[in-house]
OpenMM code with the backbone's topology and positions (N, CA, C; nanometers):
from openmm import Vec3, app, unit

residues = "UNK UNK UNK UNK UNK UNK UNK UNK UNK UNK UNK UNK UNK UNK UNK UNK UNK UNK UNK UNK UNK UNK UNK UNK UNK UNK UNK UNK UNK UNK UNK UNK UNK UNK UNK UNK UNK UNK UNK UNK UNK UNK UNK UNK UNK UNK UNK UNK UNK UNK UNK UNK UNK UNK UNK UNK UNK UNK UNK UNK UNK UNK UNK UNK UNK UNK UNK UNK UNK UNK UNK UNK UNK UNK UNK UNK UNK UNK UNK UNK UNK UNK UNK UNK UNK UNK UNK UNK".split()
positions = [
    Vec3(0.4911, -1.4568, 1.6229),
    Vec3(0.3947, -1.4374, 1.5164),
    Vec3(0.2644, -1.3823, 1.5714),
    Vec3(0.1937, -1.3118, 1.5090),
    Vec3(0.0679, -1.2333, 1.5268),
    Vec3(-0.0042, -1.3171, 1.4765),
    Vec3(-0.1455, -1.3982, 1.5220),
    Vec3(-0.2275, -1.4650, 1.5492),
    Vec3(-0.2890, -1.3751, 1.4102),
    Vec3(-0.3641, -1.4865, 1.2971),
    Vec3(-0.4556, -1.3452, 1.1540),
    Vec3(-0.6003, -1.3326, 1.2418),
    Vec3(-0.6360, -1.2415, 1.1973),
    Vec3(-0.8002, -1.2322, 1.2879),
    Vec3(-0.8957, -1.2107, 1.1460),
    Vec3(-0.9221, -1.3169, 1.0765),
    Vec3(-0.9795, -1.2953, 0.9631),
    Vec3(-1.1062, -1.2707, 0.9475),
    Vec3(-1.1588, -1.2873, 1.0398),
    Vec3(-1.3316, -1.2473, 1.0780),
    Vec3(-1.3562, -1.1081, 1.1404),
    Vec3(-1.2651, -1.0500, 1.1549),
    Vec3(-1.2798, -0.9138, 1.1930),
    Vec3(-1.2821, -0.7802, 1.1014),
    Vec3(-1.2336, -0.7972, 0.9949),
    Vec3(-1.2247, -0.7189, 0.8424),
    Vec3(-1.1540, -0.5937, 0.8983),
    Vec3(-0.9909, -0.6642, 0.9307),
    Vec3(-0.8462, -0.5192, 0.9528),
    Vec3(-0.8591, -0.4997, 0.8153),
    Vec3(-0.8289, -0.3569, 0.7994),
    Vec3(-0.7264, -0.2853, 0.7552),
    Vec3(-0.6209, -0.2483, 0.7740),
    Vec3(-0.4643, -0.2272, 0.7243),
    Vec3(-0.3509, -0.2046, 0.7498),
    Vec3(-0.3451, -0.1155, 0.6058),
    Vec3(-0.2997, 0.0300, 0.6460),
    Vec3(-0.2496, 0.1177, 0.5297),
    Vec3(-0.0893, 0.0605, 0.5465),
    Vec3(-0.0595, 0.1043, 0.4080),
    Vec3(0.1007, 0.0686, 0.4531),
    Vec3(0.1630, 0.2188, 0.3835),
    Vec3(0.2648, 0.2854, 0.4386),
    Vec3(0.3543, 0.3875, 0.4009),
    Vec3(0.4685, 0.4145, 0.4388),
    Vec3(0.5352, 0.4215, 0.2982),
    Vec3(0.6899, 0.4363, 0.3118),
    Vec3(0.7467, 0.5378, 0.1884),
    Vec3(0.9002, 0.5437, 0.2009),
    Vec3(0.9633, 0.6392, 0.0692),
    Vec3(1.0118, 0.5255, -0.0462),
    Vec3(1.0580, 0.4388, 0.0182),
    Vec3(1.1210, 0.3436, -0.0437),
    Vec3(1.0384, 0.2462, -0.0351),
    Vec3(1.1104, 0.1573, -0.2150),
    Vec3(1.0070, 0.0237, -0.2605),
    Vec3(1.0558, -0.0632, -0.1850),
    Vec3(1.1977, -0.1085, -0.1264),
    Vec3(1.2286, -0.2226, -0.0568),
    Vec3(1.1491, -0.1905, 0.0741),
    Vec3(1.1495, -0.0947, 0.1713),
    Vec3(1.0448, -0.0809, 0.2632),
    Vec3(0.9286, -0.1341, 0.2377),
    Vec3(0.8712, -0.0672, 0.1484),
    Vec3(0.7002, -0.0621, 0.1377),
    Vec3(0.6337, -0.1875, 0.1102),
    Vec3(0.7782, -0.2352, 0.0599),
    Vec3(0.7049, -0.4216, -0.0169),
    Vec3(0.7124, -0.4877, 0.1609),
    Vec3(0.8344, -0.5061, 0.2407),
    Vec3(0.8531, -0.5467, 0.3836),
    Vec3(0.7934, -0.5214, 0.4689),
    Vec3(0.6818, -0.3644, 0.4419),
    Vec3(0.5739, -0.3356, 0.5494),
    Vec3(0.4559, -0.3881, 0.4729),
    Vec3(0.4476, -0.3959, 0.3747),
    Vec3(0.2883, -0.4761, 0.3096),
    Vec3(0.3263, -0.6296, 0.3221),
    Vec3(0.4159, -0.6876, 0.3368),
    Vec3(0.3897, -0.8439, 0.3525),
    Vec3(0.3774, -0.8764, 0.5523),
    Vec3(0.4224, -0.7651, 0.6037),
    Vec3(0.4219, -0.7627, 0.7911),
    Vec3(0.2746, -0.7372, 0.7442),
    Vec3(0.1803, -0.6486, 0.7292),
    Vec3(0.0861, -0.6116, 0.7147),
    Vec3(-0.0164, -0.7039, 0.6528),
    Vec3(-0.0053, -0.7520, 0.5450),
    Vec3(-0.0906, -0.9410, 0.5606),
    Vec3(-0.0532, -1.0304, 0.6106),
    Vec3(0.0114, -1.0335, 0.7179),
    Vec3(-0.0222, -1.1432, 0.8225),
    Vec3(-0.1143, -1.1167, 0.8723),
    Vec3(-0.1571, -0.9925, 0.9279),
    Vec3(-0.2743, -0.9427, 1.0435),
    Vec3(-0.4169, -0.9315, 0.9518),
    Vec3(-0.4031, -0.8483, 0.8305),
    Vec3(-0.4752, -0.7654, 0.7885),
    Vec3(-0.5736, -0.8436, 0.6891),
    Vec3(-0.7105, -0.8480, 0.6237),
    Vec3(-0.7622, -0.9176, 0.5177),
    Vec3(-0.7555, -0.8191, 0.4014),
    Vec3(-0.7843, -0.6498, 0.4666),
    Vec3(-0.7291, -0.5975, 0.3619),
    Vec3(-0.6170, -0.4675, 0.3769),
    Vec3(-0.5046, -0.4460, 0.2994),
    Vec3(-0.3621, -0.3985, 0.2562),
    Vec3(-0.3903, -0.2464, 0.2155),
    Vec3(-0.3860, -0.1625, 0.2419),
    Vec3(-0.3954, -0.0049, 0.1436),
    Vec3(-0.2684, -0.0003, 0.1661),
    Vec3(-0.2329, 0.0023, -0.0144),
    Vec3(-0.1106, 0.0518, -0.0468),
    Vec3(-0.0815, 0.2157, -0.0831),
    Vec3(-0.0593, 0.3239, 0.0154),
    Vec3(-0.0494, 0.4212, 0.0390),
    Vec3(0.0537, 0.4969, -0.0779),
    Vec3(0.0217, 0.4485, -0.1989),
    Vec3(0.0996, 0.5497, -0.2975),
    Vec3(0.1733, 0.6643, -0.2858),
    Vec3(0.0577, 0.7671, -0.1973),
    Vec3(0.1261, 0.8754, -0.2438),
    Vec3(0.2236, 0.8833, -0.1131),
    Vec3(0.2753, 0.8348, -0.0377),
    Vec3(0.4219, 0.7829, 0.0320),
    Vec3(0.5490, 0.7942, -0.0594),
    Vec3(0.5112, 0.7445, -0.2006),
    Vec3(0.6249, 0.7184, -0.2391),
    Vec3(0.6384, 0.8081, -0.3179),
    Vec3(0.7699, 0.8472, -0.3913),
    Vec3(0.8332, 0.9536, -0.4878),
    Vec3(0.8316, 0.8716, -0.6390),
    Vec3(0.7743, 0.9856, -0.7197),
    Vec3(0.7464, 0.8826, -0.8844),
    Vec3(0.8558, 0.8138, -0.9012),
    Vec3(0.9892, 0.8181, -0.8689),
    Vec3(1.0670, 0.6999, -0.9299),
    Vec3(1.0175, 0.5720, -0.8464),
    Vec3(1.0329, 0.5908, -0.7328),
    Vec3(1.0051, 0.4856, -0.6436),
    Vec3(0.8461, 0.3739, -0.6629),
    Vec3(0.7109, 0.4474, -0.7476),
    Vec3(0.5899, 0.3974, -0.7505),
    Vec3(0.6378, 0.3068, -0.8716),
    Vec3(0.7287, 0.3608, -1.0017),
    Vec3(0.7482, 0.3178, -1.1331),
    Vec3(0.8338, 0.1867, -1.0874),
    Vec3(0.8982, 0.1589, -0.9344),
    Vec3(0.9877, 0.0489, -0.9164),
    Vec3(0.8714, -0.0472, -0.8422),
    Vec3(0.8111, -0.0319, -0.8190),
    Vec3(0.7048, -0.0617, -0.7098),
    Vec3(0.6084, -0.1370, -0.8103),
    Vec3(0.5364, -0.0670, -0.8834),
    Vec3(0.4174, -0.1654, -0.9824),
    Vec3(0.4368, -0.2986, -1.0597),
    Vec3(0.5900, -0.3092, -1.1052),
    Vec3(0.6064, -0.4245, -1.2099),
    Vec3(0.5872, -0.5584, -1.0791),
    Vec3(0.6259, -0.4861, -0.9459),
    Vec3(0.6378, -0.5791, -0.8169),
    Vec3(0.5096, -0.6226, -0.7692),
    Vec3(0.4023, -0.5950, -0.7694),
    Vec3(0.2786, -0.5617, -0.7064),
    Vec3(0.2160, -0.6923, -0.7869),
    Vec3(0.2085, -0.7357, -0.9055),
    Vec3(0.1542, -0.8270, -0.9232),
    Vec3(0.1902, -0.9961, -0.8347),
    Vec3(0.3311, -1.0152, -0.8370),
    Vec3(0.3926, -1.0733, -0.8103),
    Vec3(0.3771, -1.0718, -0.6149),
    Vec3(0.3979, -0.9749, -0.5746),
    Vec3(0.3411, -0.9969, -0.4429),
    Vec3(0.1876, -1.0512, -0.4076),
    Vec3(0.1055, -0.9807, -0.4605),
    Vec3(-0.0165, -1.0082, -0.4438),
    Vec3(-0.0725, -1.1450, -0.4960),
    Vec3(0.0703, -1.2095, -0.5731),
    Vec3(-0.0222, -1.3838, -0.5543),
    Vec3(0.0581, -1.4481, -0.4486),
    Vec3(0.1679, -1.3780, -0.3929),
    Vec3(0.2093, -1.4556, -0.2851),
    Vec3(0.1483, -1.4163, -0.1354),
    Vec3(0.0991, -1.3011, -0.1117),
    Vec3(0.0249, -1.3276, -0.0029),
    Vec3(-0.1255, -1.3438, 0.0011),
    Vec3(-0.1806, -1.3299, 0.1347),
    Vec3(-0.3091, -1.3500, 0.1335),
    Vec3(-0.3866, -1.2717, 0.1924),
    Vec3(-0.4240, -1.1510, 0.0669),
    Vec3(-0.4853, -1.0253, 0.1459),
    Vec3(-0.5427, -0.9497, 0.0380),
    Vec3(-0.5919, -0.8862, 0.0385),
    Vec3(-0.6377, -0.7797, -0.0580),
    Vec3(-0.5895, -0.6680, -0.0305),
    Vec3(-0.5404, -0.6105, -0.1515),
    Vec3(-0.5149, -0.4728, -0.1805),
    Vec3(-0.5779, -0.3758, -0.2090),
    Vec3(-0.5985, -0.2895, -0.1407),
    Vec3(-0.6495, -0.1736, -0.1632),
    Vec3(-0.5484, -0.0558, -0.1766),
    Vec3(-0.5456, 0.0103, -0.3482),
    Vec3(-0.4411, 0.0782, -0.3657),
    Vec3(-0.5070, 0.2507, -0.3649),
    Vec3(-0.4379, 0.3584, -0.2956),
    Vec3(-0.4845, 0.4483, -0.2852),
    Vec3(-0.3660, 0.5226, -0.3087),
    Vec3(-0.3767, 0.7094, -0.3748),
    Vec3(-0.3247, 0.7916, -0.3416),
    Vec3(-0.4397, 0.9116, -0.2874),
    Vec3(-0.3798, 0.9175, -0.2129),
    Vec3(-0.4514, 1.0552, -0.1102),
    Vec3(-0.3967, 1.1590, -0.1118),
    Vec3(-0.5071, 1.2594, -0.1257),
    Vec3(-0.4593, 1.4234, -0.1378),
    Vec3(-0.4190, 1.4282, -0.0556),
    Vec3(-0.3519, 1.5530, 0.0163),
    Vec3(-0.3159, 1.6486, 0.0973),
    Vec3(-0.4581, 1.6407, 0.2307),
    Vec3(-0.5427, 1.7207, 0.1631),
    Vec3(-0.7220, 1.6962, 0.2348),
    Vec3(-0.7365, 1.5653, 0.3340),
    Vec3(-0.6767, 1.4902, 0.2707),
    Vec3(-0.7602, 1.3306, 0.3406),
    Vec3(-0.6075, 1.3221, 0.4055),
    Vec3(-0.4850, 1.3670, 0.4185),
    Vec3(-0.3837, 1.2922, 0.5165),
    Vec3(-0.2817, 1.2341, 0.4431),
    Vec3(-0.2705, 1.2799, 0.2941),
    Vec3(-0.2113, 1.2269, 0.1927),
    Vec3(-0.0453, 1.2891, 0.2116),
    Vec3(0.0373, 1.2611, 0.1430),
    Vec3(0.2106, 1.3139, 0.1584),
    Vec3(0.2266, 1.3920, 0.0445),
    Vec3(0.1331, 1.4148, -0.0557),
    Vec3(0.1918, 1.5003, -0.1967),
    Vec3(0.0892, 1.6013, -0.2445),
    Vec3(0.1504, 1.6990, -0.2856),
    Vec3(-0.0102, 1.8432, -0.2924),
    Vec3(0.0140, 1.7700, -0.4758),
    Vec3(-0.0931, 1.7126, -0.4788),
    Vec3(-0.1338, 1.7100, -0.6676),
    Vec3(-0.2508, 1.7376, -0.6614),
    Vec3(-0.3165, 1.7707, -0.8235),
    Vec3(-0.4036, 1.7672, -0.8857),
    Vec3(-0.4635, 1.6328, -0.8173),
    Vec3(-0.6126, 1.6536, -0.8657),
    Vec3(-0.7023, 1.5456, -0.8974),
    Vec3(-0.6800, 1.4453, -1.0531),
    Vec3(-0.6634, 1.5315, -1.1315),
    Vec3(-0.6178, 1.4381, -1.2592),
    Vec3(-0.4519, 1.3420, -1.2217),
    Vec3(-0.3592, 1.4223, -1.1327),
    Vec3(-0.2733, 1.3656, -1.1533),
    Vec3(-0.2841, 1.2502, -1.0847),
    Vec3(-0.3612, 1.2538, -0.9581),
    Vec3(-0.3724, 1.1106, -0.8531),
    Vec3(-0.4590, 0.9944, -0.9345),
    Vec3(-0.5386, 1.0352, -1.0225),
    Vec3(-0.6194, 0.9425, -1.1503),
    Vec3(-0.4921, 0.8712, -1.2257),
    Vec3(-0.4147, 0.9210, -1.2311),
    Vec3(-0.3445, 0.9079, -1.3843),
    Vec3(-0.2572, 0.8042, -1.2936),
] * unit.nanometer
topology = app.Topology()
chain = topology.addChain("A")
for resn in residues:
    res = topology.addResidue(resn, chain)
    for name in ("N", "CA", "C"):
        topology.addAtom(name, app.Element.getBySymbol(name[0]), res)
């Protein structure tokens, strides 16, 4: 087990294609981390639509904060969209 370092304020992005991944690297990822970026644009729209009904339900079982992001292309992101579409 990895020792939490909660006075240090980690971040852990997490990114994957798949929801069974992405949920197994965001719960490895709050053990260490106080706060979680859930790296959206990783995933393919079917995969985000399997992913959200889940997200509540994780986030009262661990102990971390989420920070949910999709990132352009520009910042290091995985999908060329619009600005409206990463809003939406």
């Amino acid at each position: 087990n990895i020792p939490r370092m909660k006075n240090l304020g980690v971040c852990v992005p997490v990114c994957a294609e798949a929801t069974n991944e992405f949920i197994e690297n965001v719960k490895r990822a709050a053990q260490v981390a106080d706060v979680v970026e859930l790296r959206l644009d990783c995933l393919p729209e079917p995969e985000i639509a399997k992913l959200l009904p889940q997200l509540c339900d994780l986030k009262k079982s661990l102990d971390a904060t989420f920070l949910i992001t999709f990132r352009p292309l520009e910042q290091g992101g995985k999908r060329s969209i619009s600005q409206r579409e990463r809003i939406k």
